[in-house]
C-alpha positions, 0 to 999 in steps of 0.5 A: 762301244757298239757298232751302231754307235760307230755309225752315228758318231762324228760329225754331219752336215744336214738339210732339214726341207721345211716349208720355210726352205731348206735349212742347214744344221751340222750335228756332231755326235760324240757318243751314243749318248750326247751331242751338240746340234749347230745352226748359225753362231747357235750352239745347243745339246741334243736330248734324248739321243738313242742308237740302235742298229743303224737307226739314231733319233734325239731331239734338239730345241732350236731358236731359229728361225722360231723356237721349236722342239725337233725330235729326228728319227734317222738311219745311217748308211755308211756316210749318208742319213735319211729320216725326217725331223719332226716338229709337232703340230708343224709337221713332220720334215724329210732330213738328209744328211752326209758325215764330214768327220769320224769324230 
């Protein structure tokens, strides 16, 4: 395992600023390759999820509060994520987040 992956995987509590408010997803990483997004009592797998450096993205279908595909870009640092969620002709999302477990 890489170092980059090391910076990604676990588990993050993060807030996507939305038009509709804040919204609040937990992302669970178990390896550079696969992981699980929370929202609510939903529980759905990320896609597409690449490491590189310090940078991760992925995407995530989510149901709610609408059905919508998310594709996220962020960079780590150490414990805090920064990048935006972007969900097509919705427009594009600052996403903050901070790490709650190391896996």
């Amino acid at each position: 395992m890489n170092d980059a992956a090391q910076t990604i995987i676990g588990t993050w509590d993060v807030t996507i600023n939305t038009p509709m408010g804040a919204q609040v997803v937990t992302l669970q990483f178990t390896d550079e390759h696969t992981g699980v997004a929370r929202y609510g009592t939903d529980s759905v797998p990320l896609q597409n999820v690449n490491v590189s450096g310090n940078s991760a993205s992925c995407s995530v279908t989510v149901t709610q509060p609408m059905a919508v595909t998310l594709k996220c870009a962020v960079t780590v640092d150490d414990d805090t994520l920064n990048g935006t969620a972007s969900a097509g002709f919705f427009g594009k999302f600052a996403l903050t987040g901070r790490r709650t477990s190391s896996r």
